[in-house]
ROLOTI-804288 format. One record per residue (C-alpha): residue number from 1; x negated, y, z negated. Coordinates in nm, 3 decimals. Last residue first. Example, Ala and Ser with C-alpha at 12.3 -4.5 7.8 and 13.67 -1.06 7.14 Angstrom:
<recs>
> 2_-1.367_-0.106_-0.714 .
> 1_-1.230_-0.450_-0.780 .
</recs>
This chain:
<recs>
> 450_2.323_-2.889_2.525 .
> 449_2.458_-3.055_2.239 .
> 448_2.156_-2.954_2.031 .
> 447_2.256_-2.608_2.128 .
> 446_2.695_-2.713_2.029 .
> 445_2.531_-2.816_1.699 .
> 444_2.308_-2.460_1.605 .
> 443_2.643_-2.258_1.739 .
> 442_2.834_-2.454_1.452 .
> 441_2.615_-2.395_1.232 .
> 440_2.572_-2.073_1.280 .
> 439_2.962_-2.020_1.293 .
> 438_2.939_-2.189_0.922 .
> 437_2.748_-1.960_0.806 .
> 436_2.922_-1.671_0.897 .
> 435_3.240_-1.838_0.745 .
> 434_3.075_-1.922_0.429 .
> 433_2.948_-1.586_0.375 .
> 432_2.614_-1.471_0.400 .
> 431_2.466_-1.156_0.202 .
> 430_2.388_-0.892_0.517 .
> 429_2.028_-0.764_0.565 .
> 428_2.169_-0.504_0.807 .
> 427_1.906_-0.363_1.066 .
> 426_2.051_-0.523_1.322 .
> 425_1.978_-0.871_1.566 .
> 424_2.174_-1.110_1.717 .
> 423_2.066_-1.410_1.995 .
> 422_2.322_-1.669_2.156 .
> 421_2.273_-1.477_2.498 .
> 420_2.187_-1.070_2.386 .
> 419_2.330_-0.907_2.081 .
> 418_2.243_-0.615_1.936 .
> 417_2.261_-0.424_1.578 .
> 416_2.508_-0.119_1.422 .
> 415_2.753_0.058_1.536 .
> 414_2.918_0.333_1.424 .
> 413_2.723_0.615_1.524 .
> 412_2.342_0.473_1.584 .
> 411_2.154_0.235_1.501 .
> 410_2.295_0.094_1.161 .
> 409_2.394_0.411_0.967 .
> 408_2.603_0.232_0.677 .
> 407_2.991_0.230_0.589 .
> 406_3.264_0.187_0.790 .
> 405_2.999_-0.003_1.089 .
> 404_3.088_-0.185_1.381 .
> 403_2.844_-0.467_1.435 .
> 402_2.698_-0.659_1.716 .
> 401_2.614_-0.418_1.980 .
> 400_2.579_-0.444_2.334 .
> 399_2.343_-0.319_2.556 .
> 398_2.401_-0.198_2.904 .
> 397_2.249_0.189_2.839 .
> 396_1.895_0.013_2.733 .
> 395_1.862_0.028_2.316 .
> 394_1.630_0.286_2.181 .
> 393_1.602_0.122_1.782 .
> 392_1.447_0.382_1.510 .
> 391_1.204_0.264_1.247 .
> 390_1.132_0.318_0.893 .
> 389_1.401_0.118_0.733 .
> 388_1.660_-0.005_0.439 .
> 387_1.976_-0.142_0.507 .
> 386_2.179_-0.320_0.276 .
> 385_2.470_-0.612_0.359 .
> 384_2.832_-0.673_0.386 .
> 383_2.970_-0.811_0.697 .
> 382_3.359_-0.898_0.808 .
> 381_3.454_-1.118_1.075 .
> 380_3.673_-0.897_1.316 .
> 379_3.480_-1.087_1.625 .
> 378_3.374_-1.440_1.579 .
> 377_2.987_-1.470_1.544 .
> 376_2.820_-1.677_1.806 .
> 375_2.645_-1.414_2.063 .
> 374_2.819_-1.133_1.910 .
> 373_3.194_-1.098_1.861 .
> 372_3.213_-0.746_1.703 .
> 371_3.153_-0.814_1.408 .
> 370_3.301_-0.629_1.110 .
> 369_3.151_-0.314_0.849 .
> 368_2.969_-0.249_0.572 .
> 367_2.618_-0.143_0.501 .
> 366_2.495_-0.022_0.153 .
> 365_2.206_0.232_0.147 .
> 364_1.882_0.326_0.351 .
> 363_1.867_0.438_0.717 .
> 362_1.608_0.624_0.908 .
> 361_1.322_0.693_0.670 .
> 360_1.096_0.940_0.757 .
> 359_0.765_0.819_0.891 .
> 358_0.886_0.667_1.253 .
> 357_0.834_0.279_1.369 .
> 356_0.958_0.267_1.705 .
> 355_1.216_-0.068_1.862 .
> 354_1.292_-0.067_2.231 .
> 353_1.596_-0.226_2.318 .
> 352_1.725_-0.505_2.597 .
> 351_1.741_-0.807_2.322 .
> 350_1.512_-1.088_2.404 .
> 349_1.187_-0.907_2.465 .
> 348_1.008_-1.121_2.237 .
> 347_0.775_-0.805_2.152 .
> 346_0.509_-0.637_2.354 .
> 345_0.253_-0.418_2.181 .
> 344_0.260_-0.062_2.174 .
> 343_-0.046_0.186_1.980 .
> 342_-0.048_0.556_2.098 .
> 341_0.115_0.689_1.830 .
> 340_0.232_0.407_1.586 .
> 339_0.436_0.095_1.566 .
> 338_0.561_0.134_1.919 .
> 337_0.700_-0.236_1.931 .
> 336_0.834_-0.327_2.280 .
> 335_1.102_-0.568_2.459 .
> 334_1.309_-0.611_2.142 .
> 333_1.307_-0.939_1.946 .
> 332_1.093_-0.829_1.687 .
> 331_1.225_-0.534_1.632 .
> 330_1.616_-0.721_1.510 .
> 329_1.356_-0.963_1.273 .
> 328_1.205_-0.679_1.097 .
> 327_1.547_-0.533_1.030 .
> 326_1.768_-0.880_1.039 .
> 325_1.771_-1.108_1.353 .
> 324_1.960_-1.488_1.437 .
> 323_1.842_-1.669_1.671 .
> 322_2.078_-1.947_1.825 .
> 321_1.902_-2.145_2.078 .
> 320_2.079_-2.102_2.458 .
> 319_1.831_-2.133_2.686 .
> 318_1.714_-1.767_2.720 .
> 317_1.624_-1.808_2.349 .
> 316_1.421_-2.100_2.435 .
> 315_1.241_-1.883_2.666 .
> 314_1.182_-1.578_2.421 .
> 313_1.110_-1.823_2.103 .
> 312_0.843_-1.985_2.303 .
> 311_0.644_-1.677_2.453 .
> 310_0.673_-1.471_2.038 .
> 309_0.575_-1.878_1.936 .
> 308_0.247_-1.882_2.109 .
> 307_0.146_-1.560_1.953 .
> 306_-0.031_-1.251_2.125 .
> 305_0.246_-0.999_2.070 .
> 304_0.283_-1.119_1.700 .
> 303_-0.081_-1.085_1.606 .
> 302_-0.094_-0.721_1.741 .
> 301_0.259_-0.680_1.569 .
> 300_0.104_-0.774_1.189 .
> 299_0.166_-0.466_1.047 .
> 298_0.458_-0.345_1.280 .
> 297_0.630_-0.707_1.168 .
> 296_0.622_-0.599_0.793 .
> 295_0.983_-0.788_0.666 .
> 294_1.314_-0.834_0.727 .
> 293_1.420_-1.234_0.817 .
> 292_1.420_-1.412_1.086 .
> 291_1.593_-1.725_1.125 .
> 290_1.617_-1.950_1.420 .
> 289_1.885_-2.235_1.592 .
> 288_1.860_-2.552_1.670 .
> 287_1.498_-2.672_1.559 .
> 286_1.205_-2.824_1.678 .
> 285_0.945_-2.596_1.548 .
> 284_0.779_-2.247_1.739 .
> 283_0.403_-2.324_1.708 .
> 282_0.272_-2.193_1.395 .
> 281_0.043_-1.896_1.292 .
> 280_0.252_-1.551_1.380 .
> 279_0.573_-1.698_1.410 .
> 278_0.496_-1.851_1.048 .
> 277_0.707_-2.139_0.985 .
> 276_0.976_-2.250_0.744 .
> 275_1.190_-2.555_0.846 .
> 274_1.554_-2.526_0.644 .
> 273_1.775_-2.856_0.665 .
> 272_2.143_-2.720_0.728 .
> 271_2.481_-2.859_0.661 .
> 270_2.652_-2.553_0.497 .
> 269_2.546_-2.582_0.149 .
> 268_2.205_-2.589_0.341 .
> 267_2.281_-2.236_0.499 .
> 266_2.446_-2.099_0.177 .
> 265_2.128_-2.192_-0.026 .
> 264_1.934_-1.953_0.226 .
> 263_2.158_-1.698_0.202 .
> 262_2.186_-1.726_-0.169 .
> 261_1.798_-1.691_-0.192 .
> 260_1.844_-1.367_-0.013 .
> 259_1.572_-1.331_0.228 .
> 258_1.264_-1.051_0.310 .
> 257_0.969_-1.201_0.391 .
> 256_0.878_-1.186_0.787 .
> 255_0.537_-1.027_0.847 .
> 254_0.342_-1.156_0.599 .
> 253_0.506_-1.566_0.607 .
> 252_0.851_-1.668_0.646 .
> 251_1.007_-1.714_0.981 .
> 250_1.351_-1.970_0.921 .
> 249_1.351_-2.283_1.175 .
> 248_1.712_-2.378_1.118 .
> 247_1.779_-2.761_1.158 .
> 246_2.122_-2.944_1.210 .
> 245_2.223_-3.247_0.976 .
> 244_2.360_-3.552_1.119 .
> 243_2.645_-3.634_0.905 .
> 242_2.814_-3.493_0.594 .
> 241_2.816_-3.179_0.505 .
> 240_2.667_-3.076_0.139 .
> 239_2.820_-3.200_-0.182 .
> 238_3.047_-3.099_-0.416 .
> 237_3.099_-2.766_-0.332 .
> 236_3.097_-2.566_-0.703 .
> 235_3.342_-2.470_-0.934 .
> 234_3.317_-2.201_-1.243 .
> 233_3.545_-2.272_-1.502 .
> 232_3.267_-2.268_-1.777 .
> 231_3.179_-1.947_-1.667 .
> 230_3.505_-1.754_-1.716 .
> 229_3.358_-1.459_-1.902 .
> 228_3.002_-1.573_-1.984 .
> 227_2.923_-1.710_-2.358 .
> 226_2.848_-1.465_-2.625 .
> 225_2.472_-1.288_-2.593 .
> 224_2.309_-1.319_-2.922 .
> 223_2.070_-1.519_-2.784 .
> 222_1.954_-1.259_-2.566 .
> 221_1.914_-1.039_-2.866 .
> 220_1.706_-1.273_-3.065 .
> 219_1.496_-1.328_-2.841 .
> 218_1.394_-0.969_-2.831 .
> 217_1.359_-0.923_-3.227 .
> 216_1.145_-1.225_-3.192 .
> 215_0.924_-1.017_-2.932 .
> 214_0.907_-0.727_-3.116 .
> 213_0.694_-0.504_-2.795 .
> 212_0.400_-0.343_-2.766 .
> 211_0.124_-0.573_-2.767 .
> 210_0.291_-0.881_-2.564 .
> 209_0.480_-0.618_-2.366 .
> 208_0.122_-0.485_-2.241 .
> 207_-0.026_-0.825_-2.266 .
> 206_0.226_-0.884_-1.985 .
> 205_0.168_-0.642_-1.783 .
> 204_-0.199_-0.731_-1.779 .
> 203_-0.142_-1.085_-1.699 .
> 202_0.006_-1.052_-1.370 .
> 201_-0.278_-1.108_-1.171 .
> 200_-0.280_-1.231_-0.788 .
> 199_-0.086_-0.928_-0.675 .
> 198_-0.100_-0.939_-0.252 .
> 197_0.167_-1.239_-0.260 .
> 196_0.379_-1.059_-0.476 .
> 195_0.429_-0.782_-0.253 .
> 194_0.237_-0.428_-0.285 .
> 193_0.461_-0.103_-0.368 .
> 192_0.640_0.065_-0.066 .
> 191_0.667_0.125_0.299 .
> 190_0.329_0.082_0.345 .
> 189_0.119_0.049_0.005 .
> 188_0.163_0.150_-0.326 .
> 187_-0.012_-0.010_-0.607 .
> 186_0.134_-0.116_-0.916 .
> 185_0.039_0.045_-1.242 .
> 184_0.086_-0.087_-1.548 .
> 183_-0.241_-0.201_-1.646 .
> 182_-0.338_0.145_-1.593 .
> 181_-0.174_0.180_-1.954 .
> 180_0.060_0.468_-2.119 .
> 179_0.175_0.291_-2.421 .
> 178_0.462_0.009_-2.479 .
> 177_0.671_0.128_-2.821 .
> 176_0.895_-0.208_-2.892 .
> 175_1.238_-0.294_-2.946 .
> 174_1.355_0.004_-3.155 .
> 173_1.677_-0.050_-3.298 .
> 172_1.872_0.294_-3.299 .
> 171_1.840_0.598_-3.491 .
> 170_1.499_0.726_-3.488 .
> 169_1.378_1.010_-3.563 .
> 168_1.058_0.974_-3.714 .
> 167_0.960_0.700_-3.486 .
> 166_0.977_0.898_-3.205 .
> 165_0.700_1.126_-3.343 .
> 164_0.513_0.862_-3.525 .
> 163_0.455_0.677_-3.166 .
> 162_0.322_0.986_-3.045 .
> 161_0.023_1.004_-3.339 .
> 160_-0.017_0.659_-3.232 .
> 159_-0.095_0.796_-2.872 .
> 158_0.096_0.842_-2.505 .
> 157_0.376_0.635_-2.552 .
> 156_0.443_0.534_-2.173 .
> 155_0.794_0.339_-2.250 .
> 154_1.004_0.318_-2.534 .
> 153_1.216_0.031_-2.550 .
> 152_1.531_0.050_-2.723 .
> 151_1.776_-0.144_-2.847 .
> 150_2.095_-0.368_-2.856 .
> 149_2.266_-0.227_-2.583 .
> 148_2.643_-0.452_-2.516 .
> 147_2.834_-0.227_-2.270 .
> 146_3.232_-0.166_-2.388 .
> 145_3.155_0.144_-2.578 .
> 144_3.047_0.292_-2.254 .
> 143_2.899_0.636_-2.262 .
> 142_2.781_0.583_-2.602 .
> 141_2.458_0.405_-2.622 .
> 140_2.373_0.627_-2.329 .
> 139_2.410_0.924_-2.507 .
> 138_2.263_0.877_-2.826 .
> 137_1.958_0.710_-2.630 .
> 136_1.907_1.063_-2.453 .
> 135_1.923_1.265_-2.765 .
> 134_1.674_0.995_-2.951 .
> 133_1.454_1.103_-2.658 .
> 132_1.422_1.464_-2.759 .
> 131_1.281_1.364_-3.112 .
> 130_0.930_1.294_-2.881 .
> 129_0.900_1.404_-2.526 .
> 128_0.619_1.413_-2.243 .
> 127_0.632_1.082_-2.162 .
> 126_0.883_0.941_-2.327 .
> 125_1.041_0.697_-2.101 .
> 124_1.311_0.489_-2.232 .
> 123_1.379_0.156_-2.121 .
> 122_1.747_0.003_-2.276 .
> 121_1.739_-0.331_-2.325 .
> 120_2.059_-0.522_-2.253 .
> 119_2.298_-0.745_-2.390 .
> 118_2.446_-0.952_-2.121 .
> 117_2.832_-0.997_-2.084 .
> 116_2.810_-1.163_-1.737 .
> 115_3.084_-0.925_-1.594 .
> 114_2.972_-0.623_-1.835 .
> 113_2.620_-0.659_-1.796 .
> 112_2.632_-0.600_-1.382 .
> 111_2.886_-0.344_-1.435 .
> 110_2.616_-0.140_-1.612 .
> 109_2.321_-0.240_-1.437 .
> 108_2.550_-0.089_-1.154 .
> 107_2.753_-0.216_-0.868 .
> 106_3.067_0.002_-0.940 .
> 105_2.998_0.298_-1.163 .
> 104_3.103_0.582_-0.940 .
> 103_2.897_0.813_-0.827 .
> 102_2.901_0.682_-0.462 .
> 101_2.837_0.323_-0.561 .
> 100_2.631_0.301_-0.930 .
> 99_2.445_0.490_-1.114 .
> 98_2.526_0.322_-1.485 .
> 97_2.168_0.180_-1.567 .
> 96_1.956_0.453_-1.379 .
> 95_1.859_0.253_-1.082 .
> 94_1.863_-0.127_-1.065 .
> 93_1.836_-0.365_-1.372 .
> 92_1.591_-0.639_-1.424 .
> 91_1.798_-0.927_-1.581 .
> 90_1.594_-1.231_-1.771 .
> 89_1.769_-1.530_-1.862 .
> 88_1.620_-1.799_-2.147 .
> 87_1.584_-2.168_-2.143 .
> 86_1.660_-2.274_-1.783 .
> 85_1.788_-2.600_-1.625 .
> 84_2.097_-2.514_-1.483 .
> 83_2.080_-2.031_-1.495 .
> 82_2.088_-2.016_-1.063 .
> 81_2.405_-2.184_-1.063 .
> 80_2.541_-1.965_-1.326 .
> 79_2.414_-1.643_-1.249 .
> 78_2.510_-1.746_-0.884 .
> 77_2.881_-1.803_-0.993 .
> 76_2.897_-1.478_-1.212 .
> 75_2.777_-1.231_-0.980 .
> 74_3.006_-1.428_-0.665 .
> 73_3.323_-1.386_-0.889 .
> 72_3.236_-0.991_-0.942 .
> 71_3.232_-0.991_-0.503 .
> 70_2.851_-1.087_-0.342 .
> 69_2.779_-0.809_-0.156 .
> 68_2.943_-0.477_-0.402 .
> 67_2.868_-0.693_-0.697 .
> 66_2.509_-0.735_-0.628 .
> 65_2.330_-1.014_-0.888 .
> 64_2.014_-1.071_-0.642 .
> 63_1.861_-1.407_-0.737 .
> 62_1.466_-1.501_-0.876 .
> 61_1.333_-1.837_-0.735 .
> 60_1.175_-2.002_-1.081 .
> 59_0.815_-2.015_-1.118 .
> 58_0.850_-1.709_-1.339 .
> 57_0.531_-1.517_-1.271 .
> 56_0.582_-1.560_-0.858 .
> 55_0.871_-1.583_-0.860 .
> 54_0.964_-1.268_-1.088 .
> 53_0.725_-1.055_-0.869 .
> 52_0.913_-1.216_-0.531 .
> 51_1.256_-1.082_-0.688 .
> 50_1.093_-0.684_-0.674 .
> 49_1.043_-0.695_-0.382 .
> 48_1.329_-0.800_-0.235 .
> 47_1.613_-0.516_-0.360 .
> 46_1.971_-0.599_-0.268 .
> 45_2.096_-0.477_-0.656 .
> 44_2.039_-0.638_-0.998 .
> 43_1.723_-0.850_-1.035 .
> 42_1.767_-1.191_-1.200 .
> 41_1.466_-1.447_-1.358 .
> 40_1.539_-1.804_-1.463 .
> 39_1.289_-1.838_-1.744 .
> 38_1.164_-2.179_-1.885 .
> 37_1.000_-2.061_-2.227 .
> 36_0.635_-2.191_-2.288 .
> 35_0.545_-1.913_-2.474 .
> 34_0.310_-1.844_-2.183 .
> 33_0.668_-1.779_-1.980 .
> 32_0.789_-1.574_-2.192 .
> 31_0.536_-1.365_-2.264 .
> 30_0.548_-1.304_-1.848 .
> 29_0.869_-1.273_-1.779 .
> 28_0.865_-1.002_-2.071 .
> 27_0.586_-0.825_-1.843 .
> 26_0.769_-0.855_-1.590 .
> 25_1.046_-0.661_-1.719 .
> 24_0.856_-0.439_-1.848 .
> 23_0.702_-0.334_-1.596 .
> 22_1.003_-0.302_-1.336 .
> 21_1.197_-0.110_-1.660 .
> 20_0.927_0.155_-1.607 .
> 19_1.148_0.483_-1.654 .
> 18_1.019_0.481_-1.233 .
> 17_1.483_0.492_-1.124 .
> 16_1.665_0.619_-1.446 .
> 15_1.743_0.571_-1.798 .
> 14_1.706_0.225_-1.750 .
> 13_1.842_-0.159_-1.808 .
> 12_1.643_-0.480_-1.861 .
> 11_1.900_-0.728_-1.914 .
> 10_1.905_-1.031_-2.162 .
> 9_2.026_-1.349_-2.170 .
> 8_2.017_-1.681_-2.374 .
> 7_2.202_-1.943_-2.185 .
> 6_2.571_-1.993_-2.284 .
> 5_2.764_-1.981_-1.928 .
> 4_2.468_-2.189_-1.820 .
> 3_2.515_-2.457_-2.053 .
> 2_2.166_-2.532_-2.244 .
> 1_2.023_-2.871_-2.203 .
</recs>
């Protein structure tokens, strides 16, 4: 078995955001994985869709690497937690490879390779260029001498006769020439591109890497990545709490899908057995406390307003159970959904807000910030998270807010997210820490108490 602070490794970097590193780094997923290579896939940045495309192909749970959530430490400890048992590591980068937090390079691709020391691919796309390109790898091979890039893909090569072009110039290893193909496309849909649940094929991307790109050459990169900087003294808890353990009923089907693996992981770490449901199918579970997640609610909010569980989690709320809300989760538990003109369906109703889907986006970017003391979070406990979302929150003048933002738009101002008996929702999809969890916990026991 490989150590994880040696496992092959290889990142996916771009020139910029649509350069097609998404495709191609599913499509390498995908080789690999018919080769019969056990692949432990990584996407840099809080994205979610993205991770549910490497599930699904990989059949391993694909982590967020995020320095600005998770600390440089926290890259390097999940890399290697998430890496026991694999073959190979694939990294799909975020963004142009060194855009990072306001300008700067922290939380890049860039700083991303350089804590795990990962060689990367660089994606190139030439559409409507040939000898120009070369110009643009010159530069980004050296920006930062200290970033391992050990070729280039070229992306969207439109002919052979295109292919001769760039090939006449070139001055770095090429990695493989992948041509314009519908088989790369990914349809859009609300709010986005498809989920990996709608996508039943993901063969075609991969023929397309299979066709276009040198494979061996490939492997041979990610093996020659040196061993992780301070991997092998990476520590983990040695076992999980001992005792009785509580139960968090976490929402997870279309309309709730948005988690960070390491959020999950943190809750069980923490003394928690995980029951997933469907609000919109299942009963509401025995449990002591609830999850849920970000997600499509205002597609499925017909279906939601008519539910068992929308009645059950309401009243149990009321009693004390612990709920805990991000983004799709904080409109589900307001009074209303308007999720379009005309068209308003009734909620949980446990926080005193009205939630409205709009067109333009309202907030997107990193979130930072403390708690104020909501429902069972100790106030000053500090939060780190993403928002991303379509929809505006119209909170009654009594209501009370869970966060206070430094960074972020939350609802409004500084603040960010409601709070309402034991129950807290905001838009923040915050990465867990240890404390947090463990006031969940906590809350979840002192409920079954009750």
């Amino acid at each position: 078995m490989i150590a994880p602070d040696r496992i092959p490794r290889i990142v996916i970097a771009g020139t910029h955001s649509g350069c097609g590193k998404t495709t191609i780094a599913r499509g390498l997923m995908q080789v690999l994985v018919e080769r019969g290579l056990s692949v432990q896939p990584f996407k840099v940045g809080p994205d979610f869709i993205d991770p549910g495309f490497h599930t699904a192909i990989c059949g391993r749970v694909s982590r967020n690497l995020d320095p600005f959530m998770m600390g440089e430490n926290g890259v390097r400890k999940t890399f290697a937690r998430a890496c026991a048992g694999a073959d190979i590591a694939v990294i799909e980068g975020v963004m142009g490879m060194f855009d990072g937090l306001d300008g700067t390079g922290f939380a890049s691709t860039a700083q991303v390779m350089a804590l795990l020391s990962a060689p990367g691919a660089l994606v190139v796309d030439v559409k409507g260029m040939s000898r120009s390109a070369h110009a643009l790898v010159r530069g980004y091979f050296s920006y930062d001498p200290g970033i391992i890039l050990g070729g280039v893909i070229f992306n969207r090569v439109g002919s052979p006769r295109h292919r001769l072009l760039i090939e006449a110039g070139l001055e770095t290893t090429a990695l493989g020439f992948v041509r314009r193909d519908r088989r790369a496309d990914l349809e859009s849909r609300h709010l986005g591109l498809k989920m990996a649940h709608e996508v039943t094929d993901h063969t075609g991307v991969g023929a397309l890497v299979r066709e276009g790109c040198d494979l061996d050459r490939i492997l041979a990169l990610a093996g020659s990545a040196p061993p992780v900087p301070g991997g092998n003294r990476i520590r983990y808890p040695g076992g999980m709490k001992k005792g009785e353990r509580i139960r968090i009923g976490v929402a997870r089907d279309e309309a709730f899908c948005f988690y960070y693996q390491d959020n999950l992981d943190c809750l069980a770490a923490a003394g928690a057995d995980l029951i997933f449901f469907s609000p919109i199918r299942d009963p509401l579970p025995e449990v002591d406390a609830v999850y849920l997640g970000g997600g499509y609610p205002e597609l499925h909010a017909g279906a939601l307003s008519c539910a068992p569980c929308t009645r059950e989690i309401r009243t149990r709320a009321a009693d004390g159970l612990p709920v805990y809300a991000e983004c799709g989760g904080l409109l589900y538990l307001c009074e209303e959904l308007v999720a379009g003109p005309g068209t308003s369906h009734r909620m949980t109703g446990i926080l005193p807000a009205a939630a409205e889907m709009t067109e333009g986006i309202q907030g997107l970017g990193y979130t930072e910030g403390t708690w104020t003391g909501a429902g069972f979070i100790p106030a000053g406990l500090p939060v780190k998270g993403h928002e991303f979302h379509y929809s505006r929150i119209h909170p009654s003048p009594d209501a009370r807010f869970s966060i206070r933002l430094t960074r972020g738009r939350g609802i409004f101002g500084c603040l960010d997210g409601l709070y309402e008996h034991r129950s807290v929702g905001n838009y923040t999809h915050s990465y867990f820490s240890s404390e947090f969890a463990h006031s969940l916990i906590l809350a979840a026991e002192d409920f079954r108490r009750s």
